[in-house]
PQR file of N, CA, C, O and H, with PARSE charges and radii, in Angstrom:
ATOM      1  N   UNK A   1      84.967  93.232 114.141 -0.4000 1.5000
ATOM      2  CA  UNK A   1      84.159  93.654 113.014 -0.0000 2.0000
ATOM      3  C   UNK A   1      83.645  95.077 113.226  0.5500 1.7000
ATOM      4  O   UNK A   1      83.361  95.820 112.287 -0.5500 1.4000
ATOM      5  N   UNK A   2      83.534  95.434 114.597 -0.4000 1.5000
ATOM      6  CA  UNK A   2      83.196  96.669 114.790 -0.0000 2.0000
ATOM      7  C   UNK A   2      83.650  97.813 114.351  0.5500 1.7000
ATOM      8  O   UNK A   2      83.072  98.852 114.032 -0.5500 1.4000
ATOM      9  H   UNK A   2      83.764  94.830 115.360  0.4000 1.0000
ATOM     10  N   UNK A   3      85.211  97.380 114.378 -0.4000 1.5000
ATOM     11  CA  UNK A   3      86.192  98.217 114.756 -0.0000 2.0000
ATOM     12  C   UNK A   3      86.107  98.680 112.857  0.5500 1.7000
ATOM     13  O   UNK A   3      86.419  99.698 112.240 -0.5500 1.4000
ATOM     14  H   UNK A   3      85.681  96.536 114.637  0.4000 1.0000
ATOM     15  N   UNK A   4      85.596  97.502 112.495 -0.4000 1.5000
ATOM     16  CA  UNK A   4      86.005  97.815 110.618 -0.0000 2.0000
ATOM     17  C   UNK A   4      85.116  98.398 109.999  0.5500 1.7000
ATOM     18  O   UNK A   4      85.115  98.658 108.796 -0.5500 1.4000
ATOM     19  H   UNK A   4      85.342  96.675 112.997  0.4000 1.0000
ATOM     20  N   UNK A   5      83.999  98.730 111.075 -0.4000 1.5000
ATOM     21  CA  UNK A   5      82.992  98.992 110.065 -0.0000 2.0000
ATOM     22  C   UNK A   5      82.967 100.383 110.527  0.5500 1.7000
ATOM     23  O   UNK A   5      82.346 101.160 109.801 -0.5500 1.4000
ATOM     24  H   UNK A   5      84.000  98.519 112.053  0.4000 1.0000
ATOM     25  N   UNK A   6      83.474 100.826 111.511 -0.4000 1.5000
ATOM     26  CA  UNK A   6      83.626 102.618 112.256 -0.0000 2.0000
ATOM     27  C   UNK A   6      84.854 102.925 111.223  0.5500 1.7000
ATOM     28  O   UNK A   6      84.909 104.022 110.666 -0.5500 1.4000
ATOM     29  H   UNK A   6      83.978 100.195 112.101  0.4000 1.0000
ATOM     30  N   UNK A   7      85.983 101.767 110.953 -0.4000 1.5000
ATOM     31  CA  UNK A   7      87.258 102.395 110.066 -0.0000 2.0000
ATOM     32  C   UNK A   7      87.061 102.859 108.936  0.5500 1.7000
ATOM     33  O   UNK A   7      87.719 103.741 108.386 -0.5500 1.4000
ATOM     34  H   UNK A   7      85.939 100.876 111.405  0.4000 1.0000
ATOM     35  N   UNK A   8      86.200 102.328 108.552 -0.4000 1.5000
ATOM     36  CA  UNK A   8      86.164 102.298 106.824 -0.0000 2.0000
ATOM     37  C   UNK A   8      84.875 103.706 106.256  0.5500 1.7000
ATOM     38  O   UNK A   8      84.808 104.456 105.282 -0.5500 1.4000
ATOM     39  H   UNK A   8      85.665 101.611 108.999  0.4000 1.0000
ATOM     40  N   UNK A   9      83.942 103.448 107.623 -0.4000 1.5000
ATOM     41  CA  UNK A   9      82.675 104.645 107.646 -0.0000 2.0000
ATOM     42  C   UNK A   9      83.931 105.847 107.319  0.5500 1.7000
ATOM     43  O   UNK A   9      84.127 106.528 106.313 -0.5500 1.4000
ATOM     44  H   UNK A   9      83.996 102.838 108.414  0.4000 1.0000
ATOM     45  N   UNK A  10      84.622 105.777 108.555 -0.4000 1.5000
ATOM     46  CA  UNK A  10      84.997 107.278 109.427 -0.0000 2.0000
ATOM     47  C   UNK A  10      86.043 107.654 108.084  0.5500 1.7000
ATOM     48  O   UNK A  10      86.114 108.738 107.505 -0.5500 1.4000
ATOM     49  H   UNK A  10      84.463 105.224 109.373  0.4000 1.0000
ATOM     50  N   UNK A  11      86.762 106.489 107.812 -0.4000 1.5000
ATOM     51  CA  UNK A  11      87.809 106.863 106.165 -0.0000 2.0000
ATOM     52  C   UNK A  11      86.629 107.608 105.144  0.5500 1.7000
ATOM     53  O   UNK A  11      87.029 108.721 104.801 -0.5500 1.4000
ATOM     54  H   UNK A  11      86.703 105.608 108.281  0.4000 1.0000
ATOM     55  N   UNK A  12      85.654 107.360 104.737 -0.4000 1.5000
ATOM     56  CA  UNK A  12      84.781 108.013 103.683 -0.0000 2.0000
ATOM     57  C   UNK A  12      84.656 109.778 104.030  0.5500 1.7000
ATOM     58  O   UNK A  12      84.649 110.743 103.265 -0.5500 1.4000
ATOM     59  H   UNK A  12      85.330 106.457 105.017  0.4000 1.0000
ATOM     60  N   UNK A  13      84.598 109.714 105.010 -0.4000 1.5000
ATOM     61  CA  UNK A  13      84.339 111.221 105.382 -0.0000 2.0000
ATOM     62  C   UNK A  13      85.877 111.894 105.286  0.5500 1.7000
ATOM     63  O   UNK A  13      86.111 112.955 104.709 -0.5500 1.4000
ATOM     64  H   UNK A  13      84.604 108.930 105.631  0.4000 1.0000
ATOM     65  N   UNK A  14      86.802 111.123 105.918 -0.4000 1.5000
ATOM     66  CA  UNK A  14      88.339 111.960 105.946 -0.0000 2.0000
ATOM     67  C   UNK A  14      88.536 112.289 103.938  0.5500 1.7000
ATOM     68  O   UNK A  14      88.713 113.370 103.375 -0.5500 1.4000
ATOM     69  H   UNK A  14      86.612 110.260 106.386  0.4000 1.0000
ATOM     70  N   UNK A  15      88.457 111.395 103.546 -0.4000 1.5000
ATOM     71  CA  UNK A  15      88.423 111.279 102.076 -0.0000 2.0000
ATOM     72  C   UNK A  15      87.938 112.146 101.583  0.5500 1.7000
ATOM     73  O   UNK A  15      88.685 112.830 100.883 -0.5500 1.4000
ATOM     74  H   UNK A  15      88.314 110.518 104.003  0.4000 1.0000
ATOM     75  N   UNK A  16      86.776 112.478 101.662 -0.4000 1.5000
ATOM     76  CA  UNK A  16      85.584 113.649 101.491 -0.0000 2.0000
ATOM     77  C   UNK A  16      86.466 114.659 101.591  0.5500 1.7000
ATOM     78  O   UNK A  16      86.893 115.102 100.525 -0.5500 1.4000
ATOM     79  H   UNK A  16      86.169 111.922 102.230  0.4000 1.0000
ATOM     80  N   UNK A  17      86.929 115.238 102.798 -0.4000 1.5000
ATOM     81  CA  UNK A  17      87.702 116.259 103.104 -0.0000 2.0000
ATOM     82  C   UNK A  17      88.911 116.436 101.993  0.5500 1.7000
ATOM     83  O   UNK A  17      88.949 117.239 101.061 -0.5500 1.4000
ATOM     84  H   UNK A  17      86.581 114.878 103.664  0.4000 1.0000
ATOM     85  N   UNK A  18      89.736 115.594 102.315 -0.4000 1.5000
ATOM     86  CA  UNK A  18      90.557 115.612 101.700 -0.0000 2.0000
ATOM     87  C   UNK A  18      90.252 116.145 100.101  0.5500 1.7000
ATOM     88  O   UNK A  18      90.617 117.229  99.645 -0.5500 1.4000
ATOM     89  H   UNK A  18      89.705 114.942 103.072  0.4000 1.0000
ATOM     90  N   UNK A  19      89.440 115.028  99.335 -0.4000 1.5000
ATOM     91  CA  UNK A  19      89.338 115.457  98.605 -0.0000 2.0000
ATOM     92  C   UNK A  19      88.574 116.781  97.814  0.5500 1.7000
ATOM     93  O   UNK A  19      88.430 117.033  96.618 -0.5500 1.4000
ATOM     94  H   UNK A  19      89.143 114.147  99.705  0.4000 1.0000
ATOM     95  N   UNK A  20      88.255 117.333  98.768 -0.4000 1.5000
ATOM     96  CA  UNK A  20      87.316 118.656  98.603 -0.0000 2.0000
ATOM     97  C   UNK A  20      89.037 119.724  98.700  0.5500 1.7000
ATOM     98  O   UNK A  20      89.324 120.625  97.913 -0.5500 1.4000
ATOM     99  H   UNK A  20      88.373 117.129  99.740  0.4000 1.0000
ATOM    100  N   UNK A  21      89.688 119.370  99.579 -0.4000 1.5000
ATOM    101  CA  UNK A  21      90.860 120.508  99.358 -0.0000 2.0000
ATOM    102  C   UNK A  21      91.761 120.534  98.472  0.5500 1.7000
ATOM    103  O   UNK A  21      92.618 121.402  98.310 -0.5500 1.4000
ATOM    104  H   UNK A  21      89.456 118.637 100.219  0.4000 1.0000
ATOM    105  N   UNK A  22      91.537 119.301  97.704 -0.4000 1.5000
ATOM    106  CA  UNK A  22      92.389 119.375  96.591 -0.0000 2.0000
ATOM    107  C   UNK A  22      91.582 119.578  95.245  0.5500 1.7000
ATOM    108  O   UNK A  22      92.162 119.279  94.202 -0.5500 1.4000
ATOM    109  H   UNK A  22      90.841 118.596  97.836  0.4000 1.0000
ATOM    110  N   UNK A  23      90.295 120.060  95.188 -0.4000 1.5000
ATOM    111  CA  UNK A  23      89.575 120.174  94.247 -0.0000 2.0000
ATOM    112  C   UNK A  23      90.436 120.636  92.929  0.5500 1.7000
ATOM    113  O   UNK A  23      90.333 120.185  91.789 -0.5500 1.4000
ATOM    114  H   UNK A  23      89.824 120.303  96.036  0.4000 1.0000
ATOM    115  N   UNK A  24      91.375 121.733  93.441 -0.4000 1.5000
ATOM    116  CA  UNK A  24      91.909 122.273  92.118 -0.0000 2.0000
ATOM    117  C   UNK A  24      93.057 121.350  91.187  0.5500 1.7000
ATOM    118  O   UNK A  24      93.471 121.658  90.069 -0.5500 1.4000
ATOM    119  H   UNK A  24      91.458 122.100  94.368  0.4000 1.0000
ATOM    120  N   UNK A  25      93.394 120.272  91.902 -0.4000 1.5000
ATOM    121  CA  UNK A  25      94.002 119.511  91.173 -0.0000 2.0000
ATOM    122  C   UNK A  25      92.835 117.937  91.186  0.5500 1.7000
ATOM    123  O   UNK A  25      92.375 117.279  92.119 -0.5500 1.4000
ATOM    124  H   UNK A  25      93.058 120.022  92.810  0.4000 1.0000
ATOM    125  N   UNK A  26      92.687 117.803  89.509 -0.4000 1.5000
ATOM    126  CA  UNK A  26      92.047 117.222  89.012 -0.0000 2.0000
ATOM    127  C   UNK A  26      91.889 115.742  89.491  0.5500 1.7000
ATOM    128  O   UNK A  26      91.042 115.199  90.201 -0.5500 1.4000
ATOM    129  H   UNK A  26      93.061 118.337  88.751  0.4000 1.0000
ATOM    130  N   UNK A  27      92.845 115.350  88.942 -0.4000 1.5000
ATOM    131  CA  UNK A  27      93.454 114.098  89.359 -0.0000 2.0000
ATOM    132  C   UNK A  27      93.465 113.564  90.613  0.5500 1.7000
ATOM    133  O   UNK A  27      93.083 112.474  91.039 -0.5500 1.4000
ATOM    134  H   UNK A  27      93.533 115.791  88.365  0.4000 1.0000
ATOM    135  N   UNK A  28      94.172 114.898  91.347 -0.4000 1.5000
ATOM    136  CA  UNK A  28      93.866 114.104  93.104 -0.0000 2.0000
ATOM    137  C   UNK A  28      92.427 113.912  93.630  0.5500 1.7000
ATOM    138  O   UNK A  28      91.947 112.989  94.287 -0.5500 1.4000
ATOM    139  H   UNK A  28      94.482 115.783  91.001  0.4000 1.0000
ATOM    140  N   UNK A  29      91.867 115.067  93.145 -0.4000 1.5000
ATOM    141  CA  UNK A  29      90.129 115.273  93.548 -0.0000 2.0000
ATOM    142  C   UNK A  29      89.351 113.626  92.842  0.5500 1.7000
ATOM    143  O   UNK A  29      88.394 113.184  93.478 -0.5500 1.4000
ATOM    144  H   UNK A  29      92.257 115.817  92.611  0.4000 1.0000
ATOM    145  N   UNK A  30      89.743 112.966  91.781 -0.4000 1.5000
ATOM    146  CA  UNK A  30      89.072 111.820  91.142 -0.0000 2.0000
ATOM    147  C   UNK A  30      90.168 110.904  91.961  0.5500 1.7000
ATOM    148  O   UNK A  30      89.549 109.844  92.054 -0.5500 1.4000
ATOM    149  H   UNK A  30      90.520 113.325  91.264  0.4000 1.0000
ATOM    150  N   UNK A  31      90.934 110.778  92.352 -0.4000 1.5000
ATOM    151  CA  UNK A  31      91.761 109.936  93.286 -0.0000 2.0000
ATOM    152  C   UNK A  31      90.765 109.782  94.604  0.5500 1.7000
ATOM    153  O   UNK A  31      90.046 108.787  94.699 -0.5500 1.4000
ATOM    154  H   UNK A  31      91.437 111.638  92.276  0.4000 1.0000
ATOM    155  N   UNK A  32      90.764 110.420  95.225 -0.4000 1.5000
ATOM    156  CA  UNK A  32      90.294 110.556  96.161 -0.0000 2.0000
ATOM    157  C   UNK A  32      89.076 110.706  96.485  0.5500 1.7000
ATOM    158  O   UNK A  32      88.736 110.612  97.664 -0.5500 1.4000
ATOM    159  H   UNK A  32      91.348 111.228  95.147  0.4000 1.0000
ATOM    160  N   UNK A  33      88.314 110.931  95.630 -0.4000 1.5000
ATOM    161  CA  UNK A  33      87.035 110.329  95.331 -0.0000 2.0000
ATOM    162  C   UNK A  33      87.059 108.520  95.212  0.5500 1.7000
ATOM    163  O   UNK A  33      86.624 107.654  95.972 -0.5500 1.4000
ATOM    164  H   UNK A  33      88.590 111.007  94.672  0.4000 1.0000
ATOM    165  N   UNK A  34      87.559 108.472  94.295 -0.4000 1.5000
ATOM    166  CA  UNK A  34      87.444 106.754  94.435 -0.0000 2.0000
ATOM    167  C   UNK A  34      88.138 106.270  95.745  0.5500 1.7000
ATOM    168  O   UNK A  34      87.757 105.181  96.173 -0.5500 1.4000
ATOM    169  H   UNK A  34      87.912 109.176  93.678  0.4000 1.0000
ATOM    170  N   UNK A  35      88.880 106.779  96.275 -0.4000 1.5000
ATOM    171  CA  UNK A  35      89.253 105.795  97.646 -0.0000 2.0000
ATOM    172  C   UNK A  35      88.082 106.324  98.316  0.5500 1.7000
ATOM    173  O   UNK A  35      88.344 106.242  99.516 -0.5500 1.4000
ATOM    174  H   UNK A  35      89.189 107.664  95.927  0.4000 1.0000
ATOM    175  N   UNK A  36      87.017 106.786  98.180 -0.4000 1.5000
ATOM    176  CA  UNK A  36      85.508 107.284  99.404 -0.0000 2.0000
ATOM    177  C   UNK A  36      84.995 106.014  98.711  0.5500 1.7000
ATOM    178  O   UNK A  36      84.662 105.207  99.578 -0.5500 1.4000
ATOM    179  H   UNK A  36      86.805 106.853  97.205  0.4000 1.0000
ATOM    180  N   UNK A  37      84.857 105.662  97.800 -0.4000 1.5000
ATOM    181  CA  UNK A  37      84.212 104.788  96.684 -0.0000 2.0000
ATOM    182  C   UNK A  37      84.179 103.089  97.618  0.5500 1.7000
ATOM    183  O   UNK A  37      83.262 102.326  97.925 -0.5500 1.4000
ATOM    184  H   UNK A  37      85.127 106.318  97.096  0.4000 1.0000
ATOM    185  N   UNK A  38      85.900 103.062  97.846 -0.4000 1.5000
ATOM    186  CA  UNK A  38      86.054 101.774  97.504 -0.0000 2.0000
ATOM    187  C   UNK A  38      86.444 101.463  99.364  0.5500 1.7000
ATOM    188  O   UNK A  38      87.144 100.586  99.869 -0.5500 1.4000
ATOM    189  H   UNK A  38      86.645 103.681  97.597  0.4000 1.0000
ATOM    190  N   UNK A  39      85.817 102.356  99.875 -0.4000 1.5000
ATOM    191  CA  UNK A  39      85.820 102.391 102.043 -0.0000 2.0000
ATOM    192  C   UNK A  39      84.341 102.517 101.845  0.5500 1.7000
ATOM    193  O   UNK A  39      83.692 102.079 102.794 -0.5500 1.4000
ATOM    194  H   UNK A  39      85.248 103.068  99.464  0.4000 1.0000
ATOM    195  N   UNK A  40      83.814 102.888 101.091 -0.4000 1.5000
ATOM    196  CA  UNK A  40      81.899 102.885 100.861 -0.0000 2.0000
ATOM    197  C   UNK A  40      81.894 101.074 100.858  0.5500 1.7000
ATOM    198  O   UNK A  40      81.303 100.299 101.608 -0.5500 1.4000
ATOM    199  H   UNK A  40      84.342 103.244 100.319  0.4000 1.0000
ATOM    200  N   UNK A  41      82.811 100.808  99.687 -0.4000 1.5000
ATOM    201  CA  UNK A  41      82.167  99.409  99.021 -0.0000 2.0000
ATOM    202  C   UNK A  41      82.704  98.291 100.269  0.5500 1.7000
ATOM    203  O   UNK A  41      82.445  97.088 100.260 -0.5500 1.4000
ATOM    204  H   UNK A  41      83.292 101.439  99.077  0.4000 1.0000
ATOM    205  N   UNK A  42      83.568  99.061 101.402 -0.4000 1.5000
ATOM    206  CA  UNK A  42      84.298  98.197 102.299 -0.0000 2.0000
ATOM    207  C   UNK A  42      82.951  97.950 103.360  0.5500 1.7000
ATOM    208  O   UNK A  42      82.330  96.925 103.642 -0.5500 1.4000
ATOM    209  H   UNK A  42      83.779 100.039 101.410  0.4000 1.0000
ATOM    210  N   UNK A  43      82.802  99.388 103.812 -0.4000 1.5000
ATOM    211  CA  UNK A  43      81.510  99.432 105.212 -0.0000 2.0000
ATOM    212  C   UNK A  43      80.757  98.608 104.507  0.5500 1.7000
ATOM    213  O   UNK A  43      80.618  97.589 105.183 -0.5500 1.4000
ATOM    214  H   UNK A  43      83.307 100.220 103.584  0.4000 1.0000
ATOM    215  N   UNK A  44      80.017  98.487 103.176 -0.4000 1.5000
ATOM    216  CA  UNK A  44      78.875  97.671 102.834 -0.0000 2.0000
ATOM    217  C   UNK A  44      79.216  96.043 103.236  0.5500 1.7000
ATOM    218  O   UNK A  44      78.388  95.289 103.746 -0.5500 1.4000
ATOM    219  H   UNK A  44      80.129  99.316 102.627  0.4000 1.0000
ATOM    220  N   UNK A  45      80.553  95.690 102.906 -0.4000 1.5000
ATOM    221  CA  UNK A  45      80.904  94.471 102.928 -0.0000 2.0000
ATOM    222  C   UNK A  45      80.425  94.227 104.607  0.5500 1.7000
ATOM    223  O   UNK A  45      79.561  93.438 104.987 -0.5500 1.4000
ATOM    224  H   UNK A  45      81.226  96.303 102.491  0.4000 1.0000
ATOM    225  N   UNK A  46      81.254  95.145 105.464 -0.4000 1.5000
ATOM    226  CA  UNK A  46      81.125  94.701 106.608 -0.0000 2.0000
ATOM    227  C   UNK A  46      79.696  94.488 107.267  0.5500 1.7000
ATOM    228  O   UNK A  46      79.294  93.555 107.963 -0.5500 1.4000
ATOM    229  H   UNK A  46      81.956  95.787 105.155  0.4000 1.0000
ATOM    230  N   UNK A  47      79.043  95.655 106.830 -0.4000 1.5000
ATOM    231  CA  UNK A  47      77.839  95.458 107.047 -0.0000 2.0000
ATOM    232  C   UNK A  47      76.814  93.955 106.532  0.5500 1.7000
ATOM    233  O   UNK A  47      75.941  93.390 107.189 -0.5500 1.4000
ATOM    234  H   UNK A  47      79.369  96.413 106.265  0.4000 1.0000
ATOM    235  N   UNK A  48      77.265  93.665 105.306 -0.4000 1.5000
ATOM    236  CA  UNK A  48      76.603  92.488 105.125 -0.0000 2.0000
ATOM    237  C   UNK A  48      77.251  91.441 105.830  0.5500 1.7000
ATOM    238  O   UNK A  48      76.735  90.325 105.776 -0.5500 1.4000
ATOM    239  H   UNK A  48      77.975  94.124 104.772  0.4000 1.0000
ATOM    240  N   UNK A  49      78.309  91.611 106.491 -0.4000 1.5000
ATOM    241  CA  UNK A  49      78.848  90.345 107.141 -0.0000 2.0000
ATOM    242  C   UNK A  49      78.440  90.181 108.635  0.5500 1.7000
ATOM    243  O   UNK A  49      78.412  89.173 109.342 -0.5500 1.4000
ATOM    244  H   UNK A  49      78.728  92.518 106.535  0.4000 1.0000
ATOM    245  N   UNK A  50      78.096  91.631 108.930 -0.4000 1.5000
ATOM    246  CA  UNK A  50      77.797  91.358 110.186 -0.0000 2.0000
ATOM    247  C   UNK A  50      75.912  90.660 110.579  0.5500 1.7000
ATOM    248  O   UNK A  50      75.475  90.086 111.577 -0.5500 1.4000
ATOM    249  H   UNK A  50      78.119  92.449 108.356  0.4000 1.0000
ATOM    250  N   UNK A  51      75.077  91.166 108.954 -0.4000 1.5000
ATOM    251  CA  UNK A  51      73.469  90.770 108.459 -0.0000 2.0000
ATOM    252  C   UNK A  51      73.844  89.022 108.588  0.5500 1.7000
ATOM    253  O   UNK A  51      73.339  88.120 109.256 -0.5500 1.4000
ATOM    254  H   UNK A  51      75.432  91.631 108.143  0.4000 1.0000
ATOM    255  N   UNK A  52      74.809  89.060 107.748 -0.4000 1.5000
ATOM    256  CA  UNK A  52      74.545  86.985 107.909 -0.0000 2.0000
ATOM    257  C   UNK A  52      74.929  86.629 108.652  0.5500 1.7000
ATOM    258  O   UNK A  52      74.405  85.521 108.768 -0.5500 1.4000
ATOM    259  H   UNK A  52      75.220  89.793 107.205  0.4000 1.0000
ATOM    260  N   UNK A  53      76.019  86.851 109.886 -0.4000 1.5000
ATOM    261  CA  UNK A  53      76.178  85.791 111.091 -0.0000 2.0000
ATOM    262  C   UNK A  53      75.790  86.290 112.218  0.5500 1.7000
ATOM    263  O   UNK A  53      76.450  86.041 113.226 -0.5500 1.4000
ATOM    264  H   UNK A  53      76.445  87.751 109.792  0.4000 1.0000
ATOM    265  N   UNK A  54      74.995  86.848 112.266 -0.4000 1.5000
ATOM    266  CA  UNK A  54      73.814  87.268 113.044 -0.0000 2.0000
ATOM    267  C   UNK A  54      74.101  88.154 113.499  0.5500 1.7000
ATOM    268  O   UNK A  54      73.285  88.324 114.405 -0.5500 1.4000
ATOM    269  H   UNK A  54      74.459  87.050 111.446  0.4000 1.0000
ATOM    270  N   UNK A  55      75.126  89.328 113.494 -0.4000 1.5000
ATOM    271  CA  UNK A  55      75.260  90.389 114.757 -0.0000 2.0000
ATOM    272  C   UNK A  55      74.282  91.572 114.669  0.5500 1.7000
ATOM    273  O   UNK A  55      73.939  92.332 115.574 -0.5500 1.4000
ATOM    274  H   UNK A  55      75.789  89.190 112.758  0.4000 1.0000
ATOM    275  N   UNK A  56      73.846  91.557 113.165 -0.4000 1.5000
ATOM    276  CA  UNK A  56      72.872  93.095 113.245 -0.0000 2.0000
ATOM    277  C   UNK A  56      71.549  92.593 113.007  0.5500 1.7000
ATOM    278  O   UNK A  56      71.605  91.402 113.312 -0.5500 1.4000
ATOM    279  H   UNK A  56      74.125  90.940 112.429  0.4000 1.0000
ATOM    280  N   UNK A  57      70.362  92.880 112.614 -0.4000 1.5000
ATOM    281  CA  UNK A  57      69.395  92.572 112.543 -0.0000 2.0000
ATOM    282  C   UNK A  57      68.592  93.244 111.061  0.5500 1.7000
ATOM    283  O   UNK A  57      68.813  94.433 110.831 -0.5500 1.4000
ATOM    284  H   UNK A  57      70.317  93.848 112.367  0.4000 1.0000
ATOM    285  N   UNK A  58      67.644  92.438 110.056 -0.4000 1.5000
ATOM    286  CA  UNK A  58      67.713  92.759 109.310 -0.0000 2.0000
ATOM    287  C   UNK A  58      66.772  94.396 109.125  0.5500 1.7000
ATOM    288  O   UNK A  58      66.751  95.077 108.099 -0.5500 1.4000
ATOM    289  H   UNK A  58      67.465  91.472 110.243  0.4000 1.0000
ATOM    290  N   UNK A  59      66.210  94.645 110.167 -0.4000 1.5000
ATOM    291  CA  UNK A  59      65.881  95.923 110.700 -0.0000 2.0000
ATOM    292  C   UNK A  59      66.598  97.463 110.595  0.5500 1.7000
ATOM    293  O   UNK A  59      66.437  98.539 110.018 -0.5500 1.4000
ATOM    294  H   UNK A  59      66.227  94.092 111.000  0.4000 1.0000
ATOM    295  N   UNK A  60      67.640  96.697 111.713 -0.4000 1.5000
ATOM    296  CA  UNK A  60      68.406  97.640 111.240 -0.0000 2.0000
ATOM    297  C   UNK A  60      69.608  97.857 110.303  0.5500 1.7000
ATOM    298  O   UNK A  60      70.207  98.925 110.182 -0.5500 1.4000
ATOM    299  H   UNK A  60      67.771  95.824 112.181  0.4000 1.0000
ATOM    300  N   UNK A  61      69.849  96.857 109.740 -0.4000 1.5000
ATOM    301  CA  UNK A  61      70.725  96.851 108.446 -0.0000 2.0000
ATOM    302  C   UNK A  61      70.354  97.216 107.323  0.5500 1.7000
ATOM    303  O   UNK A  61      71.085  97.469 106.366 -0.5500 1.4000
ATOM    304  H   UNK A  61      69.362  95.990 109.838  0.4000 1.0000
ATOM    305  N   UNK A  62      68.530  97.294 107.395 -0.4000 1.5000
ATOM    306  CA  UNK A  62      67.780  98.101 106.208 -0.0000 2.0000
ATOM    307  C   UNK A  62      68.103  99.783 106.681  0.5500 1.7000
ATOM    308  O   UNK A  62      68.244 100.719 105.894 -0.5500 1.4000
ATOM    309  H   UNK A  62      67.936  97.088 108.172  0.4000 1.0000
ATOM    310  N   UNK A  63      68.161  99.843 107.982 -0.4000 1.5000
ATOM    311  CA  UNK A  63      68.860 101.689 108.447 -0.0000 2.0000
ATOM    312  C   UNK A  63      70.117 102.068 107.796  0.5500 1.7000
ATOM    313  O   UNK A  63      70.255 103.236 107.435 -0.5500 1.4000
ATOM    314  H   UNK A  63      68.047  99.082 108.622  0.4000 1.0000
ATOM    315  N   UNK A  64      71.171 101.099 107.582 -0.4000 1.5000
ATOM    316  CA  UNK A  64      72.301 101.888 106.778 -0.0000 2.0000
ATOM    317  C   UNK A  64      71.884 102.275 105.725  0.5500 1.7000
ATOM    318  O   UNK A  64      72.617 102.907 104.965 -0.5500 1.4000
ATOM    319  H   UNK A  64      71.059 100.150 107.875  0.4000 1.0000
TER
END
């Protein structure tokens, strides 16, 4: 679970990039925006999975 929740963080930022260098094409820049979107909506998942079977604490799961 660890491993998915560093994959999916660390994908939002490559994405970011990415999509910042393709700003001038429209399409790729809203492409690639939504794949930051939907590795956002992934880390959240993981994160709540790791809140209910006990691995994080609700402490610090209020920190993400």
């Amino acid at each position: 679970m660890q491993f998915s929740v560093r994959g999916s963080s660390r994908s939002v930022c490559a994405n970011i990039a990415e999509a910042y260098r393709k700003r001038s094409y429209v399409n790729h820049f809203i492409s690639k925006l939504t794949d930051c979107d939907a590795e956002n909506s992934e880390t959240n998942v993981w994160l709540e999975f790791a809140l209910k079977c006990g691995y994080l604490q609700h402490q610090k799961f209020r920190n993400y």
